[in-house]
N, CA, C and O atoms as a GROMACS GRO file, in nm:
protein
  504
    1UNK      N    1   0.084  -0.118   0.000
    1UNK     CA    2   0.000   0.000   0.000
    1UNK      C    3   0.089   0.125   0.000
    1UNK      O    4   0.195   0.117   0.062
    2UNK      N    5   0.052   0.258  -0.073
    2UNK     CA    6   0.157   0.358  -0.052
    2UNK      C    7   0.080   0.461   0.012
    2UNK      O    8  -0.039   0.493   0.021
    3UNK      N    9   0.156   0.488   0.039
    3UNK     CA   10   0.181   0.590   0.134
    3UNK      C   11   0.271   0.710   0.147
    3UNK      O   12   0.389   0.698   0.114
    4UNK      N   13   0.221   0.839   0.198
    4UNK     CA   14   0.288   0.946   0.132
    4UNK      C   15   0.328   1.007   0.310
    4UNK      O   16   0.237   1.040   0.386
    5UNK      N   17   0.435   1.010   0.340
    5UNK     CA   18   0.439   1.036   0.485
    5UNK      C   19   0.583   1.142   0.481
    5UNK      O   20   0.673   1.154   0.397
    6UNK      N   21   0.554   1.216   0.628
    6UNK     CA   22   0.667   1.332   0.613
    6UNK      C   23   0.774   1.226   0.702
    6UNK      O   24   0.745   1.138   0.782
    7UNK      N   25   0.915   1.276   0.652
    7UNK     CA   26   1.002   1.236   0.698
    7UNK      C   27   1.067   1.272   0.823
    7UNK      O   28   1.080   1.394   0.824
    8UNK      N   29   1.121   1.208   0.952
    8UNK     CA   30   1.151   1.269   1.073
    8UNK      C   31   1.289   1.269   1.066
    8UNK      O   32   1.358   1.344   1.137
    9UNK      N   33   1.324   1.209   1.006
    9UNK     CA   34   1.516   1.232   1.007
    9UNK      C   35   1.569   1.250   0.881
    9UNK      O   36   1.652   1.169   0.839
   10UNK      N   37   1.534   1.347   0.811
   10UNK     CA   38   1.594   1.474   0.702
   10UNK      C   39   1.749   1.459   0.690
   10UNK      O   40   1.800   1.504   0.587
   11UNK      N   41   1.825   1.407   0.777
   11UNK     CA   42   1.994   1.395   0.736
   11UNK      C   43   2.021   1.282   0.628
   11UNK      O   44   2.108   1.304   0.544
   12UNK      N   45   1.965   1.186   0.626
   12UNK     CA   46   1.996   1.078   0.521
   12UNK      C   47   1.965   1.204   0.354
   12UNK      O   48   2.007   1.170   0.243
   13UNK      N   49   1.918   1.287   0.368
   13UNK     CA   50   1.901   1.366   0.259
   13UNK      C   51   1.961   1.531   0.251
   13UNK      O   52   1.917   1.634   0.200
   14UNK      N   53   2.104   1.492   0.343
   14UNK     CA   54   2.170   1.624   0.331
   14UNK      C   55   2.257   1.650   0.208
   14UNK      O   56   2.282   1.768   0.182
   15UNK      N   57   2.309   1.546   0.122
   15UNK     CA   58   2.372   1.559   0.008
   15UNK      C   59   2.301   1.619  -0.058
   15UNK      O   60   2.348   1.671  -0.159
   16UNK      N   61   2.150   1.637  -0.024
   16UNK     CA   62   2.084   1.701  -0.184
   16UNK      C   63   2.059   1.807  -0.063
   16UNK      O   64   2.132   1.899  -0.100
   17UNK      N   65   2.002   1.847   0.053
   17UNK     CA   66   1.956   1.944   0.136
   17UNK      C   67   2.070   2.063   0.144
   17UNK      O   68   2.045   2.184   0.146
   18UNK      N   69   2.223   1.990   0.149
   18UNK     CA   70   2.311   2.140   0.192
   18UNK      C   71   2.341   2.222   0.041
   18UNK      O   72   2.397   2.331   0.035
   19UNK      N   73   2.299   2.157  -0.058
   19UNK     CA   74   2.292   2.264  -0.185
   19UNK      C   75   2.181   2.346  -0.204
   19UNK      O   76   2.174   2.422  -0.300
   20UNK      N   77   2.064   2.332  -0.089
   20UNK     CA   78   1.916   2.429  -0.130
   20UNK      C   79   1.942   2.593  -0.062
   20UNK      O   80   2.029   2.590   0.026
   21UNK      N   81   1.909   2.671  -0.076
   21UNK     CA   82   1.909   2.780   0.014
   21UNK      C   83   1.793   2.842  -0.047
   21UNK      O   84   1.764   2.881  -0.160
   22UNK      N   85   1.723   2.838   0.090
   22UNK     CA   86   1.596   2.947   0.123
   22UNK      C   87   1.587   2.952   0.305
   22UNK      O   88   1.635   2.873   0.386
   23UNK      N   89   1.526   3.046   0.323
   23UNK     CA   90   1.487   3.162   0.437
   23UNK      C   91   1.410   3.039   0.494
   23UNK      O   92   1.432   3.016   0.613
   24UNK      N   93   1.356   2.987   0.454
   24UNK     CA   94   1.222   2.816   0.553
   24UNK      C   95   1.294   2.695   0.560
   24UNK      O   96   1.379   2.632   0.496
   25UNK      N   97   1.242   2.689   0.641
   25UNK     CA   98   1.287   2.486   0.731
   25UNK      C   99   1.226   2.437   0.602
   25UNK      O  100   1.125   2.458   0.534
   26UNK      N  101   1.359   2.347   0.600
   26UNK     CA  102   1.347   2.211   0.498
   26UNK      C  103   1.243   2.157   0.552
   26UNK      O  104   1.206   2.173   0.668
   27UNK      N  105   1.176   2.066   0.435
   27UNK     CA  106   1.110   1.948   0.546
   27UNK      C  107   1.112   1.818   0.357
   27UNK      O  108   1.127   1.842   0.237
   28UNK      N  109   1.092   1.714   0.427
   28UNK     CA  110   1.087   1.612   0.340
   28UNK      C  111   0.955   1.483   0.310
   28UNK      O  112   0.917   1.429   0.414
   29UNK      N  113   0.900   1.445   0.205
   29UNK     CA  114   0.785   1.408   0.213
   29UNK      C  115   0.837   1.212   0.175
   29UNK      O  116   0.909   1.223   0.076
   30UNK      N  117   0.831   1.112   0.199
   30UNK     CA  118   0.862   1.004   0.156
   30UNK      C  119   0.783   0.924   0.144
   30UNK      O  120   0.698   0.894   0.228
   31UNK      N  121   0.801   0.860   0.002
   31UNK     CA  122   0.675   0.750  -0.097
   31UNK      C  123   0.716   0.620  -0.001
   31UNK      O  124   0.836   0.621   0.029
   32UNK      N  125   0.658   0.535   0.039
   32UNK     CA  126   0.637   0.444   0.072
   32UNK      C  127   0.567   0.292   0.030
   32UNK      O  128   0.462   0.328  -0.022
   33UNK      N  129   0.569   0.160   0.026
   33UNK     CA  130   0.527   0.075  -0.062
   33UNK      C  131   0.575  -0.027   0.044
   33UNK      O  132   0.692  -0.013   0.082
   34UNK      N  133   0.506  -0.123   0.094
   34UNK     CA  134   0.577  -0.203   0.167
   34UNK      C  135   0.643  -0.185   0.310
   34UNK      O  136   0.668  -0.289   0.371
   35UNK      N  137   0.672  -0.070   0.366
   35UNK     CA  138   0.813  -0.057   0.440
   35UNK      C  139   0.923   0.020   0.343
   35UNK      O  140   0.993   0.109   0.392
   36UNK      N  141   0.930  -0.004   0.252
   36UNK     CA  142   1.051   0.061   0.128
   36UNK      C  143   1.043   0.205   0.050
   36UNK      O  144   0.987   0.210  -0.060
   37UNK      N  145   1.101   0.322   0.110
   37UNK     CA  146   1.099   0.426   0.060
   37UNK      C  147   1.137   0.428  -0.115
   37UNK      O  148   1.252   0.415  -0.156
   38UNK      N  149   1.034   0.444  -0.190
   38UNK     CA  150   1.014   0.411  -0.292
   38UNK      C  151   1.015   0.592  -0.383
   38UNK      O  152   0.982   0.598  -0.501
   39UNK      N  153   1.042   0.676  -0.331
   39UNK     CA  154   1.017   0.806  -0.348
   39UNK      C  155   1.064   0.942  -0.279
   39UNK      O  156   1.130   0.915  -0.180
   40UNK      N  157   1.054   1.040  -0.294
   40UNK     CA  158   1.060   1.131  -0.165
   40UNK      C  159   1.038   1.337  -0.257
   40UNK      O  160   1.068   1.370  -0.371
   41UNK      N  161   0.998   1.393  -0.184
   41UNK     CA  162   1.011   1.556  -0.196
   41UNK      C  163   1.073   1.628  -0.116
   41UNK      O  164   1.061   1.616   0.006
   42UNK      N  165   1.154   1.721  -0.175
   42UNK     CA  166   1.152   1.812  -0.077
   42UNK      C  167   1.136   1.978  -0.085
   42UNK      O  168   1.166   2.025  -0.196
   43UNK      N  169   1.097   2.065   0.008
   43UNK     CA  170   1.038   2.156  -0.003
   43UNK      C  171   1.060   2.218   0.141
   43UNK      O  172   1.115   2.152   0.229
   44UNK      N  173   1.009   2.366   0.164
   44UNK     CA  174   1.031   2.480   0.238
   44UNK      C  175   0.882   2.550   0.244
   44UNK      O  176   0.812   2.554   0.143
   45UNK      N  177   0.850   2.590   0.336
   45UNK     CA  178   0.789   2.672   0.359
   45UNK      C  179   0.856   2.807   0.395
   45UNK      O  180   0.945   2.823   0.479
   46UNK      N  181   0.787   2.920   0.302
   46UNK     CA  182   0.827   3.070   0.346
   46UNK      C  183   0.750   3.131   0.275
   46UNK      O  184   0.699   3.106   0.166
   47UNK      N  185   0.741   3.243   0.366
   47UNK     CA  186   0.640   3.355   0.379
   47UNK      C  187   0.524   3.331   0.332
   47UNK      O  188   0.458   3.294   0.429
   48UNK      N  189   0.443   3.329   0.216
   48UNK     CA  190   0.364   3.288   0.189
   48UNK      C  191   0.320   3.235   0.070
   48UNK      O  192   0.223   3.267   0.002
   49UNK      N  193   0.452   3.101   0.043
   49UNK     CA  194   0.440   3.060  -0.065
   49UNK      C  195   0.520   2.876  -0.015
   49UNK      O  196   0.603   2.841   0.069
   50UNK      N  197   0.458   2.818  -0.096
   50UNK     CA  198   0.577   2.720  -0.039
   50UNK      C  199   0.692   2.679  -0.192
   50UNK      O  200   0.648   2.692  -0.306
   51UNK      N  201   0.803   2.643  -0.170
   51UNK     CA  202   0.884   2.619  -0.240
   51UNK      C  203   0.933   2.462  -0.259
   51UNK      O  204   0.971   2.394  -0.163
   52UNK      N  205   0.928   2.421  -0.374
   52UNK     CA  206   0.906   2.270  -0.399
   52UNK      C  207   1.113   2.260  -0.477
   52UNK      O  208   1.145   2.317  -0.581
   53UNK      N  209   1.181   2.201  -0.416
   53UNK     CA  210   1.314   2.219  -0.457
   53UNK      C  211   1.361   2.068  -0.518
   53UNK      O  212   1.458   2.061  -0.593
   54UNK      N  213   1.291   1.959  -0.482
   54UNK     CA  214   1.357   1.852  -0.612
   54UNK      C  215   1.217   1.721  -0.563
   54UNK      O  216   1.112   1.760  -0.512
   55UNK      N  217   1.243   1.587  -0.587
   55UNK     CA  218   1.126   1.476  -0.619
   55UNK      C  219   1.195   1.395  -0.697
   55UNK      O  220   1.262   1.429  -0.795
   56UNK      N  221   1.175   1.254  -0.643
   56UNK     CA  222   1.201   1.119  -0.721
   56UNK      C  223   1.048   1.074  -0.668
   56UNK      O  224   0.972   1.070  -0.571
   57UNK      N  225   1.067   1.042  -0.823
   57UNK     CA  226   0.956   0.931  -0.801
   57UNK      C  227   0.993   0.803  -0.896
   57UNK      O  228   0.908   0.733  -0.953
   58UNK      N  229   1.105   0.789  -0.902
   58UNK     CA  230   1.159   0.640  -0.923
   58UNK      C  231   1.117   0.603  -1.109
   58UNK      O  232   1.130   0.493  -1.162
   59UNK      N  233   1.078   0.702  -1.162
   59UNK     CA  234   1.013   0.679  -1.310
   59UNK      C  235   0.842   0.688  -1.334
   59UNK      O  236   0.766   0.710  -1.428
   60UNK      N  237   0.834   0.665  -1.222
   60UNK     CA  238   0.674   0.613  -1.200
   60UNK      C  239   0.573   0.788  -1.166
   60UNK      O  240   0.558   0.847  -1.059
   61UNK      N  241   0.520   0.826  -1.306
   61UNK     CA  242   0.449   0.954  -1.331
   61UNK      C  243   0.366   0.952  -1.254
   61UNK      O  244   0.356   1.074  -1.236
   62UNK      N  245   0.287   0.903  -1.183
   62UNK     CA  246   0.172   0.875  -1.137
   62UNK      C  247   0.220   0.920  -0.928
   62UNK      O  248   0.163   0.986  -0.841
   63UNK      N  249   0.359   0.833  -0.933
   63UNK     CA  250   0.389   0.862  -0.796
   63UNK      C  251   0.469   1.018  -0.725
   63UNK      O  252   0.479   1.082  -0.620
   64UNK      N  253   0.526   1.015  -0.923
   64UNK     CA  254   0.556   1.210  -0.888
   64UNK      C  255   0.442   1.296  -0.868
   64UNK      O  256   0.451   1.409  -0.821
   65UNK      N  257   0.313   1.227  -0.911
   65UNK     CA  258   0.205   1.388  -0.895
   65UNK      C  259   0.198   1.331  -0.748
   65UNK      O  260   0.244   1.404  -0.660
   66UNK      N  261   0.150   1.220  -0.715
   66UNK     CA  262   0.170   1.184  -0.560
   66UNK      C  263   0.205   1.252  -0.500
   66UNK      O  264   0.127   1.324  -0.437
   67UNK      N  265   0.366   1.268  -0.486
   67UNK     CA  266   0.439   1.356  -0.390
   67UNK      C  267   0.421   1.466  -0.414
   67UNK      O  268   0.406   1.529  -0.309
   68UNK      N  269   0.412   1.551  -0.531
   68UNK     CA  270   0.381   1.695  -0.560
   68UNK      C  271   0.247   1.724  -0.485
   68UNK      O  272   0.240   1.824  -0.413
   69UNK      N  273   0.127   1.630  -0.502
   69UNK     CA  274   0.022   1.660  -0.453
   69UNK      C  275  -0.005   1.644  -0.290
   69UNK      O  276  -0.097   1.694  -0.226
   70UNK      N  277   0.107   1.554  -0.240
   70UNK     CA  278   0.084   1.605  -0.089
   70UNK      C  279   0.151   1.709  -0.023
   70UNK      O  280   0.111   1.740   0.090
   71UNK      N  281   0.267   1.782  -0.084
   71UNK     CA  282   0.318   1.895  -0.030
   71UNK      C  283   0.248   1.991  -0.036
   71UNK      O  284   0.238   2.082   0.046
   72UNK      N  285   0.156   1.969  -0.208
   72UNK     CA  286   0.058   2.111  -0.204
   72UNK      C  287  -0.024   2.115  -0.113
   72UNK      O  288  -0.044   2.227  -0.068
   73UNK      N  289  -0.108   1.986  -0.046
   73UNK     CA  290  -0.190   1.975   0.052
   73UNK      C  291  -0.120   2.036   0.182
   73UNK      O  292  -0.159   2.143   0.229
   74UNK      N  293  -0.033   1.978   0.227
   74UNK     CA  294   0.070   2.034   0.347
   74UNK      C  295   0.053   2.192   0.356
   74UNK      O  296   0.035   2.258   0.459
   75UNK      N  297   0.061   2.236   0.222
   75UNK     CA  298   0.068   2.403   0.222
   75UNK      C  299  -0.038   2.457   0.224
   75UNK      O  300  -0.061   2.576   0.243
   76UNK      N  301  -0.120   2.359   0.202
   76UNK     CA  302  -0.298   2.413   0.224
   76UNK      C  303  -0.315   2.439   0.367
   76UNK      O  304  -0.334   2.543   0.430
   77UNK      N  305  -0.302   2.303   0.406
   77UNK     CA  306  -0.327   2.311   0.562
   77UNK      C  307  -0.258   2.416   0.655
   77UNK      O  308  -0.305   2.445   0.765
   78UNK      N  309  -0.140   2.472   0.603
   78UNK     CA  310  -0.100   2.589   0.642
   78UNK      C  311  -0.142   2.675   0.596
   78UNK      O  312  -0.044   2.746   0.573
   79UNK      N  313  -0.232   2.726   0.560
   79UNK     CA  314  -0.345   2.845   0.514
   79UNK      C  315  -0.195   2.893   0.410
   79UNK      O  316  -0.181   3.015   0.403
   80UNK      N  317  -0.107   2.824   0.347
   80UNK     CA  318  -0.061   2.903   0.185
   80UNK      C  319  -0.092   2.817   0.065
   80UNK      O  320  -0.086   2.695   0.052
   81UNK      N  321  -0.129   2.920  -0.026
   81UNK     CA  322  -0.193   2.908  -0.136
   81UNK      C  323  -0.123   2.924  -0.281
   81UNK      O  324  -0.200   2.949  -0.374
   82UNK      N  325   0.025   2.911  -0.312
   82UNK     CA  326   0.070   2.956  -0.432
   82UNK      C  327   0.211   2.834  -0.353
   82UNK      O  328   0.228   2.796  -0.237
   83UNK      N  329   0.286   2.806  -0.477
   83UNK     CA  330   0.368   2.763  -0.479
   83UNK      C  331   0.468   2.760  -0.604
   83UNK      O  332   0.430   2.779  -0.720
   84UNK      N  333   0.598   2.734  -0.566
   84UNK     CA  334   0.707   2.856  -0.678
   84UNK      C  335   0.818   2.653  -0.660
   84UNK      O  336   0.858   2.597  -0.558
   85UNK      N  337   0.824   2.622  -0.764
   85UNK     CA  338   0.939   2.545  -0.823
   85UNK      C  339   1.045   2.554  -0.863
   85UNK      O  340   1.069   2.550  -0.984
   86UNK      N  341   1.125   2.566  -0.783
   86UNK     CA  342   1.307   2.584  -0.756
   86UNK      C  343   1.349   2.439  -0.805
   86UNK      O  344   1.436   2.381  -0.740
   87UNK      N  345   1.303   2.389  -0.891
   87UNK     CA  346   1.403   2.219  -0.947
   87UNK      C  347   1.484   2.276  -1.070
   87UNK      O  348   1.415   2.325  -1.160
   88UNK      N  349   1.597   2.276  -1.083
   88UNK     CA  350   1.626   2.271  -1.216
   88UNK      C  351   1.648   2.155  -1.335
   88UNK      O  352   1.664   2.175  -1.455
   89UNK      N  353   1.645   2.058  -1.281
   89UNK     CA  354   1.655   1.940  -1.377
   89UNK      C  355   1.568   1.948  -1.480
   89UNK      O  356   1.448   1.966  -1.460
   90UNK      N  357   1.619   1.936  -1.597
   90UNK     CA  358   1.503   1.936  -1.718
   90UNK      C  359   1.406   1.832  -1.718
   90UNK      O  360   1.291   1.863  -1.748
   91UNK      N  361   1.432   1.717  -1.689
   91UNK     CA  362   1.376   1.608  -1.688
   91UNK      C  363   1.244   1.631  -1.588
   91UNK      O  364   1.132   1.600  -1.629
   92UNK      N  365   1.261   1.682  -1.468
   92UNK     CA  366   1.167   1.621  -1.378
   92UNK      C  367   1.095   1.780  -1.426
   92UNK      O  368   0.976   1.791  -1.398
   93UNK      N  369   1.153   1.887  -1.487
   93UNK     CA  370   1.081   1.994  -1.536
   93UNK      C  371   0.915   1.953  -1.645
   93UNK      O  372   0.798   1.988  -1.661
   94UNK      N  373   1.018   1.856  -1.695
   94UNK     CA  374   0.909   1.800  -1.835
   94UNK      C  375   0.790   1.755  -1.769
   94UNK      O  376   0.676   1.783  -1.805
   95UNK      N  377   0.848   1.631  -1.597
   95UNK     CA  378   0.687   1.570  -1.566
   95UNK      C  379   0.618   1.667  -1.484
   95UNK      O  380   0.503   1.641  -1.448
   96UNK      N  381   0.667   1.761  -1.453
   96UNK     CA  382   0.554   1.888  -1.375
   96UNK      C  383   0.503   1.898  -1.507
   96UNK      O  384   0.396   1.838  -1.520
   97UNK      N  385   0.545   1.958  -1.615
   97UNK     CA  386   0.455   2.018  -1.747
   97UNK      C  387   0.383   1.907  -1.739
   97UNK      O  388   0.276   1.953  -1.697
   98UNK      N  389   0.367   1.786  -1.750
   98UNK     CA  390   0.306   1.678  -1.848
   98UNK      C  391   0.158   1.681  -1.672
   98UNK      O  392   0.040   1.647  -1.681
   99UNK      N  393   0.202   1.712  -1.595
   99UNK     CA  394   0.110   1.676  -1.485
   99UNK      C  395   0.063   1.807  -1.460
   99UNK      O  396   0.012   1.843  -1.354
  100UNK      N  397   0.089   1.908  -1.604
  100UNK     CA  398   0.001   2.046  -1.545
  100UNK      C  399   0.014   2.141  -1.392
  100UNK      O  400  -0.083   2.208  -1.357
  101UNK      N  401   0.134   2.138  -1.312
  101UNK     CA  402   0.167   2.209  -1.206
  101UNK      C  403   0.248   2.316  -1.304
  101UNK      O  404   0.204   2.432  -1.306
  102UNK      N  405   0.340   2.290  -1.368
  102UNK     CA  406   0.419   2.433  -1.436
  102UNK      C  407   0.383   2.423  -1.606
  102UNK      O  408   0.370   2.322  -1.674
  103UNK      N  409   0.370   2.573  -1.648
  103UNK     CA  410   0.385   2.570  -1.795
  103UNK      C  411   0.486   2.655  -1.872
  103UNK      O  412   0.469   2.775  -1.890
  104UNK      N  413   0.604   2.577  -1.922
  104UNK     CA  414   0.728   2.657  -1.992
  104UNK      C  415   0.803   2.723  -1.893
  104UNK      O  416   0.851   2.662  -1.797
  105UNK      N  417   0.817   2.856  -1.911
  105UNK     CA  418   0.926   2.879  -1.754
  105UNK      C  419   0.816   2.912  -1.655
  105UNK      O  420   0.831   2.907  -1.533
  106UNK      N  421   0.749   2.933  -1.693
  106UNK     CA  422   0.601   3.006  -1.586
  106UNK      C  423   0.663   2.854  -1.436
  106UNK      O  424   0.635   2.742  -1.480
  107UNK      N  425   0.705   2.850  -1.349
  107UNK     CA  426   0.741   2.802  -1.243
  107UNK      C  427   0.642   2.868  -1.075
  107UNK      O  428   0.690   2.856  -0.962
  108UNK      N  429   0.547   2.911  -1.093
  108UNK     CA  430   0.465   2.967  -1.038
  108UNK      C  431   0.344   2.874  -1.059
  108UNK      O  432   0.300   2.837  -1.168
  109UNK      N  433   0.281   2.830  -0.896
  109UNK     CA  434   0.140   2.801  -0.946
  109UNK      C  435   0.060   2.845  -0.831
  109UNK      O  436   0.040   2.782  -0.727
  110UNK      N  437   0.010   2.984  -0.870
  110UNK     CA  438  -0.123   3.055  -0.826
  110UNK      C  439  -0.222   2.970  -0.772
  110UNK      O  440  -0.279   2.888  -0.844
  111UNK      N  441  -0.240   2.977  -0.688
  111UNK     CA  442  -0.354   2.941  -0.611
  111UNK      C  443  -0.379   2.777  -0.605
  111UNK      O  444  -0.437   2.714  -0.694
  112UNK      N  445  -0.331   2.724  -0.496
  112UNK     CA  446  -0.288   2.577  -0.480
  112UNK      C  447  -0.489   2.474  -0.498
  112UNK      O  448  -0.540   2.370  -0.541
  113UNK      N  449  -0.527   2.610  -0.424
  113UNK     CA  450  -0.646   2.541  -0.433
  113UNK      C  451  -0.730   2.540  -0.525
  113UNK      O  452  -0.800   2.443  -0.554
  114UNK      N  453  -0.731   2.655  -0.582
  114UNK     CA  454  -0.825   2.636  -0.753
  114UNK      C  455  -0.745   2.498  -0.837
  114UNK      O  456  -0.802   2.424  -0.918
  115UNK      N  457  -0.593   2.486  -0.791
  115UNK     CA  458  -0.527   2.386  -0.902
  115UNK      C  459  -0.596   2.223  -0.833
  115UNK      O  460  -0.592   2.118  -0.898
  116UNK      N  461  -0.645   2.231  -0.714
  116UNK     CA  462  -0.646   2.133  -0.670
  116UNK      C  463  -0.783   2.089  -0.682
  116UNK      O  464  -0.804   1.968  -0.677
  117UNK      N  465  -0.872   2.162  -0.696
  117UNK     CA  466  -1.019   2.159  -0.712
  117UNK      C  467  -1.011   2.158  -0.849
  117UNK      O  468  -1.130   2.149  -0.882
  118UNK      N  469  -0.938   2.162  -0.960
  118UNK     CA  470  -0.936   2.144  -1.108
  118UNK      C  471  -0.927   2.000  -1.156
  118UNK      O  472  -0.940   1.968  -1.274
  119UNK      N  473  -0.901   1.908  -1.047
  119UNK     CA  474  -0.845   1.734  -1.062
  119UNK      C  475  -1.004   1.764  -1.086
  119UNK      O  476  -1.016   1.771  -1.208
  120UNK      N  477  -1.104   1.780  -1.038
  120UNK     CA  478  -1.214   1.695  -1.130
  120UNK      C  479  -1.216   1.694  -1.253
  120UNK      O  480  -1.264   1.591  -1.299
  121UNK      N  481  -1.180   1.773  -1.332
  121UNK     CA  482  -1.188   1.779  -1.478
  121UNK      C  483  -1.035   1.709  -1.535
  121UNK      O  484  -1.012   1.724  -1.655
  122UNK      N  485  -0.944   1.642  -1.461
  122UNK     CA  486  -0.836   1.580  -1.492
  122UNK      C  487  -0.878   1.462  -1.615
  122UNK      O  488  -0.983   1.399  -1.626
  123UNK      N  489  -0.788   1.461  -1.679
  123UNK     CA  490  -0.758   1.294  -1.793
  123UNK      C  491  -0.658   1.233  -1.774
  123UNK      O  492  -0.554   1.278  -1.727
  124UNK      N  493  -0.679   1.137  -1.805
  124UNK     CA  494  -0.596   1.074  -1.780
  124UNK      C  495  -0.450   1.114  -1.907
  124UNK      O  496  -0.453   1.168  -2.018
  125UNK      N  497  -0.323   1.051  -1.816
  125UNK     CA  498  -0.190   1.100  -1.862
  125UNK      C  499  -0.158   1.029  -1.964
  125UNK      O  500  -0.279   1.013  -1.978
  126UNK      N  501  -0.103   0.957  -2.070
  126UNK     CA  502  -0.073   0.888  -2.161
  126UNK      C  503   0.128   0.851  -2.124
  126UNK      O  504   0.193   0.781  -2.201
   0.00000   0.00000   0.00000
């Protein structure tokens, strides 16, 4: 069964954590399957935006909107509503486009909750 759970010991992910810099506490989100971290996000909260800075999801498109979609929730529940994508990898750039969170450089997505109340009208991904 998976499972999308925040992580309590963030050091196993300092090789990728001591290259981020922003003003908000790291925090880390990890895919789960079994017992076996199969995934993970990580991201910042500040001021009033949250900042999404990298994501494996192991190949599997379906488990990257996963993790994208529970940080946006996370940032809901903290009454913020916009979120700004600091990844530079082209690759994992392409599956935000293909999963509709970013379009071209536009790296901004306005209002977490109109995007999130828009999954009803979702299709499926090819």
């Amino acid at each position: 069964m998976l499972e999308i759970l925040e992580c309590k010991d963030i050091e196993k992910y300092s090789h990728i954590l001591n290259n981020i810099k922003t003003d908000g506490k790291l925090h880390v989100v990890e895919a789960f399957n079994k017992n076996n971290v199969i995934g993970y996000g990580i991201y910042a909260y500040n001021l009033e935006v949250v900042e999404i800075f990298d994501f494996d999801d192991g190949g599997d498109l379906y488990l990257g909107d996963g993790i994208i979609r529970s940080i946006l929730f996370k940032a809901c529940l903290k009454g913020i509503d916009d979120a700004v994508f600091k990844i530079n990898n082209s690759d994992k750039i392409s599956k935000l486009e293909k999963l509709n969170f970013v379009k071209g450089d536009n790296k901004v997505l306005n209002s977490i909750n109109d995007f999130m109340n828009s999954c009803k009208n979702c299709k499926k991904i090819d």
